[in-house]
C-alpha positions in Angstrom: 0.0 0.0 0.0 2.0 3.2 -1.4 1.1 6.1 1.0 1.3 10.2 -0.5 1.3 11.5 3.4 0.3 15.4 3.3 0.9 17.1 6.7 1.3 20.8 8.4 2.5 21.1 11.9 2.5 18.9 15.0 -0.1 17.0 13.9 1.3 16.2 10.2 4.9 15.4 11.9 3.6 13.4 15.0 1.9 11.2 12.4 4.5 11.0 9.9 7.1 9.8 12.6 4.5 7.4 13.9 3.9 5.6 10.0 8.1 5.2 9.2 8.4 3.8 12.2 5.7 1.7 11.9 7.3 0.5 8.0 4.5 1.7 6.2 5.5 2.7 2.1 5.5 6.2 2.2 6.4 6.7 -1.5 6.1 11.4 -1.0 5.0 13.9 1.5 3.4 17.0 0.9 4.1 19.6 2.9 1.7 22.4 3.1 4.3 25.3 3.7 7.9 25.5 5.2 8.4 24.3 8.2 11.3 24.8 10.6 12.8 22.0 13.7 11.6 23.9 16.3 9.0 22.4 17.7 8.6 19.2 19.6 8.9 17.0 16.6 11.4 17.3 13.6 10.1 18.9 10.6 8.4 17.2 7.9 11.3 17.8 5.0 13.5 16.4 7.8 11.7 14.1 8.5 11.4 13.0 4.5 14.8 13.5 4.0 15.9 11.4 6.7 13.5 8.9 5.1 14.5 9.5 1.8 11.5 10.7 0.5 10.5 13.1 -1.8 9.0 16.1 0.0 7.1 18.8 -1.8 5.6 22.3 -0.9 2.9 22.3 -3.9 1.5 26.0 -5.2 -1.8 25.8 -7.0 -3.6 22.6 -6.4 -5.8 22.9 -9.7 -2.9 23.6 -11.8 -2.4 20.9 -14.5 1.5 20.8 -13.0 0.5 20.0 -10.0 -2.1 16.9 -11.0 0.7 15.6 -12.8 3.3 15.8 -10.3 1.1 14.3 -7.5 -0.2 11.5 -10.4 3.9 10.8 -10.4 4.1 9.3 -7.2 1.9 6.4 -7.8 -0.1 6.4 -4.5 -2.6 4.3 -3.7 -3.9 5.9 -0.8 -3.3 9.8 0.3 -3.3 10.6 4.1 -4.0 14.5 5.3 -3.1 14.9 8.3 -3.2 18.7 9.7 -2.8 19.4 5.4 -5.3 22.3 5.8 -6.0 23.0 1.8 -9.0 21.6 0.0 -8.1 18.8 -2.1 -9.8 19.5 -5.5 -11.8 16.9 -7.8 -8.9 16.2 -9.8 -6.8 15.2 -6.9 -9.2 13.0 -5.4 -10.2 11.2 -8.1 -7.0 9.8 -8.3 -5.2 7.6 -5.3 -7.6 4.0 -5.9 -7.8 3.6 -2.2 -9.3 7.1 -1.1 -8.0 9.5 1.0 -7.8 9.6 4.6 -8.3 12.7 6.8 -7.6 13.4 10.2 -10.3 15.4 11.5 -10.0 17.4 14.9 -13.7 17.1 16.5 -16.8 15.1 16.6 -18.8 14.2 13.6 -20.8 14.8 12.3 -21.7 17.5 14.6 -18.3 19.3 14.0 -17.8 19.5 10.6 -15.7 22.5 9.0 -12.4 24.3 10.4 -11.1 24.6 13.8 -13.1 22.2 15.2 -11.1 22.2 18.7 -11.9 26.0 19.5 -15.5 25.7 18.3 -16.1 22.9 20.3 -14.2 24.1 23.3 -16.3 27.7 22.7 -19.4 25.9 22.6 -19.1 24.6 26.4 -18.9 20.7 25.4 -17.0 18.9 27.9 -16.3 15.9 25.8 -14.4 16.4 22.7 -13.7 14.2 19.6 -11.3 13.3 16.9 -12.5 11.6 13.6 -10.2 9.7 11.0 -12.3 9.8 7.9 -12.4 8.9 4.2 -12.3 12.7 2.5 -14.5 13.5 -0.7 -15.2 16.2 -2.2 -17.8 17.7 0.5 -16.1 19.0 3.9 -15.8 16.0 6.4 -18.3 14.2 5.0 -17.0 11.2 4.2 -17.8 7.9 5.8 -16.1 7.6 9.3 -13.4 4.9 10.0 -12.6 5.5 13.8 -13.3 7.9 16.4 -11.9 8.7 20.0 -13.3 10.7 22.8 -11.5 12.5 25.7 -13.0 14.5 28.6 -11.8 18.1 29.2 -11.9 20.4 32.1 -13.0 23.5 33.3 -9.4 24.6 33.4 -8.2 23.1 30.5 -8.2 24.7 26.9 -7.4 24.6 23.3 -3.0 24.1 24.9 -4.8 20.6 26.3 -6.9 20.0 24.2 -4.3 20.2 20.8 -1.8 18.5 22.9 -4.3 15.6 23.7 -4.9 15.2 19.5 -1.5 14.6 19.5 -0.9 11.6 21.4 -4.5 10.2 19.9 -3.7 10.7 16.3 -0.5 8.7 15.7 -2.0 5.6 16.9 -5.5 5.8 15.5 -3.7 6.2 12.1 -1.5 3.2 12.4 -4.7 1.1 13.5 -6.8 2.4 10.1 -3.7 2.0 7.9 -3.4 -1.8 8.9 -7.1 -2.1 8.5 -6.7 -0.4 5.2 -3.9 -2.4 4.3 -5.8 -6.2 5.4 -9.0 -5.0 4.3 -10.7 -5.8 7.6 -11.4 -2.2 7.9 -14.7 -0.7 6.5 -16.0 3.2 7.0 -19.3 3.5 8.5 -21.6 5.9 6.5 -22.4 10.0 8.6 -25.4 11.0 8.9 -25.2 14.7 7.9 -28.3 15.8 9.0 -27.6 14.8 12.6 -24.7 17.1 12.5 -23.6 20.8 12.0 -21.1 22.8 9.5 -18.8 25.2 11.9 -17.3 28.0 8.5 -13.5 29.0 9.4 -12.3 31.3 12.5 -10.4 34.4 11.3 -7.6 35.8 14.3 -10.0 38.9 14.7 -13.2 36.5 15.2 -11.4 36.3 18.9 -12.7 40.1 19.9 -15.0 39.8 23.2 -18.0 42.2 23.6 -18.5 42.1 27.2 -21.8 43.8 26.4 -23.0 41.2 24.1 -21.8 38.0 25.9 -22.6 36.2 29.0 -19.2 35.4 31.4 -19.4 31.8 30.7 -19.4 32.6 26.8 -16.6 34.7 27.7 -14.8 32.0 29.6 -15.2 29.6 26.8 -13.5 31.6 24.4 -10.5 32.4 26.5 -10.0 28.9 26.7 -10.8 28.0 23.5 -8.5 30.3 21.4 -5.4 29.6 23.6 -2.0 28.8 21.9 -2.1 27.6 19.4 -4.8 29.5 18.4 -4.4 33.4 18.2 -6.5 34.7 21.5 -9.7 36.2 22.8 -9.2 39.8 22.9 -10.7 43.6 23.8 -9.0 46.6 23.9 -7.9 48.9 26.4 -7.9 52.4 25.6 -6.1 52.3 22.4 -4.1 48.7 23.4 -5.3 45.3 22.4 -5.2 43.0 25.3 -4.9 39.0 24.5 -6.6 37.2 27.3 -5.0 34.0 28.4 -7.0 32.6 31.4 -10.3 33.2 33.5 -12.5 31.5 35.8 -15.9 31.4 36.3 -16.9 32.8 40.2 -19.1 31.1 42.3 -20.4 34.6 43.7 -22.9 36.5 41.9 -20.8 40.0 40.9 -23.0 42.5 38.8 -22.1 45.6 37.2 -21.3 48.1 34.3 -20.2 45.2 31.1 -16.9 45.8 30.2 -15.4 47.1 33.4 -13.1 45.9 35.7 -14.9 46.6 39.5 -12.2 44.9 41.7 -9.6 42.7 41.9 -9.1 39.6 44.0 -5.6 37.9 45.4 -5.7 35.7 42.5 -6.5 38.1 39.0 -9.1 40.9 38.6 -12.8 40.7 37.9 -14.5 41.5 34.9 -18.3 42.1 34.3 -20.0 40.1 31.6 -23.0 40.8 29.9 -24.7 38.8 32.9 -22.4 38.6 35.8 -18.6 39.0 36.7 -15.9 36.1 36.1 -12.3 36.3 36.7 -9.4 37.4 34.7 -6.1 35.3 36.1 -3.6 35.7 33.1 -2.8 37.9 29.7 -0.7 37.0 27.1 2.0 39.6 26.2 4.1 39.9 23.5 6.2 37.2 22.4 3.9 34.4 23.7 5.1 35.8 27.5 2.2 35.0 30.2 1.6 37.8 32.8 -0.5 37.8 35.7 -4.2 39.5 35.1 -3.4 41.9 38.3 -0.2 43.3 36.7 -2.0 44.5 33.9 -5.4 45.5 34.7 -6.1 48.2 37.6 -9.9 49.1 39.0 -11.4 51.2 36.3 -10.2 49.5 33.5 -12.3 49.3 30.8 -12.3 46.0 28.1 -14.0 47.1 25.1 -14.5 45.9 21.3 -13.2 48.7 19.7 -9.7 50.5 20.5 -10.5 54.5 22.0 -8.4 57.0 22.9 -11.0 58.0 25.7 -9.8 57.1 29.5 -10.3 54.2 30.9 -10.9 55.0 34.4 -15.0 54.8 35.5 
C-alpha cells in the first residue's frame, strides 16, 4: 500500500514519525508550507529526507503541473493529516484507495475548520477526533474510527491540541493496517444529525462584554489559547490578548466591560450577565503575565480601540 502523506505542523509530523516507524510505504510527503525543527517534533522535510522521500511544498492545487506531479508518485492511498488545503476533484479522483483525513472534532456534529476552538467555545466537555475517508464535501465522508476524551473547566485549546497529538499517531496506524488487510470498513455520517462550523479568522477572537454572557466569555478564552491566536478587547487604544479566566461562584454585577475589583488571584470582569475572573494575559512574544499586573480598578475592556480614559 503506497502512502502520498500530506501534513502541516504537530499533527502532520507526529503522524509522519508514527507511520516510518511503523514501516509503512511512504512513497512522498506533501508539505503544506515550510516548516522549521523547532518544535517538539522534527520537521516534515527532515523528516522525509531522513526517510529518503521526496517532499514537496505544492503552489496551486488545480494547476495541471500539479495533478501531474502528484499523479507521479503512484499512491494508492493519500493521508491529510493537519494538510489544511482543500483537495480538488482532480486530486481525489486519483489515489484508488481514497484518502484519509484526520479530522479534529466530533462528527458529524463538527464539521468544518477549527473544530477544537469551536467545540471548546461551545461549552462541550467531551471532545472528539474523527479519521475519515475525505470526498469532495467537507468531512463528510464515511467515518473509520473515532476517539473521545474529557476536558476540564481549566483546561483549553493548549490541552486539548496536545491531547490530539498523542490520539492521532496511533489511530492512524490502526486504520492504515485495517486499510492495508482489508478488515477495515467506513461507517456511513449522517449529515443531517450534524452541523457545519465556517472557518475562525484571528479577529473573530474580539470579546463584547456587552453582548456575551461570562461563561461565553470564559469559553472563548479557553478556547482560542496557543495555538490558536486569543480572545481579545481593547484597552484604551491597546489590544489585550486574554489568556485565562474563571468562572466565580459569587454573583458580581455591574457596568459590562469594566473591571470593579480585583481579588488575590486576578481581577474581575463584568459580563453581559455577571462578573468572572481574569487570572492571566498574554503579552508579547507568547510571554504569560498575571491579570493583576496588567489590569487596575477602572479598567475598561472594550471591542473597539478608543483614545477616551479608561478609568470609571
Amino acid at each position: 500500500m503506497r502512502i502520498l502523506f500530506w501534513g502541516k505542523g504537530d499533527r502532520g509530523q507526529a503522524c509522519l514519525k508514527r507511520i516510518l516507524a511503523d514501516g509503512f510505504d511512504v512513497v512522498g510527503v506533501i508539505a503544506q508550507n515550510e516548516e522549521s525543527d523547532s518544535g517538539p517534533y522534527l520537521g516534515l522535510q527532515t523528516q522525509a529526507k531522513q526517510a529518503n522521500i521526496p517532499c514537496h511544498v505544492l503552489g496551486d492545487l488545480r494547476a495541471e503541473e500539479t495533478v501531474t506531479l502528484v499523479r507521479g508518485f503512484d499512491g494508492e492511498l493519500f493521508v491529510l493529516a493537519g494538510y489544511a488545503r482543500i483537495i480538488p476533484p482532480a486530486l481525489v479522483a486519483l489515489p484508488p484507495m481514497k484518502i484519509v483525513n484526520l479530522h479534529g472534532g466530533k462528527l458529524p456534529e463538527y464539521r468544518g475548520t477549527a473544530p477544537i476552538p469551536w467545540q471548546i467555545i461551545n461549552g462541550e466537555t467531551t471532545l472528539g477526533v474523527t479519521i475519515l475517508y475525505a470526498d469532495e464535501g467537507i468531512d463528510t465522508g464515511d467515518i473509520l474510527m473515532e476517539a473521545t476524551f474529557e476536558i476540564s473547566p481549566e483546561a483549553g485549546a493548549t490541552e486539548a491540541t496536545h491531547h490530539t497529538l498523542q490520539l492521532f499517531p496511533d489511530m492512524l496506524s490502526f486504520v492504515l493496517r485495517g486499510l492495508r488487510d482489508g478488515s477495515l470498513r467506513g461507517r456511513h455520517q449522517d449529515l443531517r444529525a450534524g452541523s457545519y462550523y465556517t472557518k475562525r479568522q484571528p479577529e473573530d477572537g474580539l470579546l463584547d462584554c456587552r453582548l456575551m454572557s461570562a461563561e461565553y466569555i470564559f469559553n472563548m478564552i479557553r478556547g482560542l489559547r496557543d495555538p490558536y491566536p486569543g480572545a481579545f478587547a481593547y484597552r484604551g487604544a491597546e489590544k489585550v490578548v486574554l489568556q485565562r479566566a474563571r468562572l466565580l461562584e459569587e454573583n458580581i454585577f455591574g457596568v459590562p466591560g469594566v473591571i470593579p475589583l480585583k481579588r488575590p488571584d486576578g481581577v474581575v470582569l463584568i459580563a453581559g450577565d455577571r462578573g468572572l475572573l481574569l487570572t492571566e494575559v498574554r503579552g508579547e512574544g507568547g510571554k504569560i503575565i498575571p491579570a493583576r499586573d496588567v489590569f487596575k480598578v477602572g479598567d475598561r475592556l472594550l471591542p473597539q480601540p478608543t483614545d477616551a480614559p479608561t478609568k470609571s
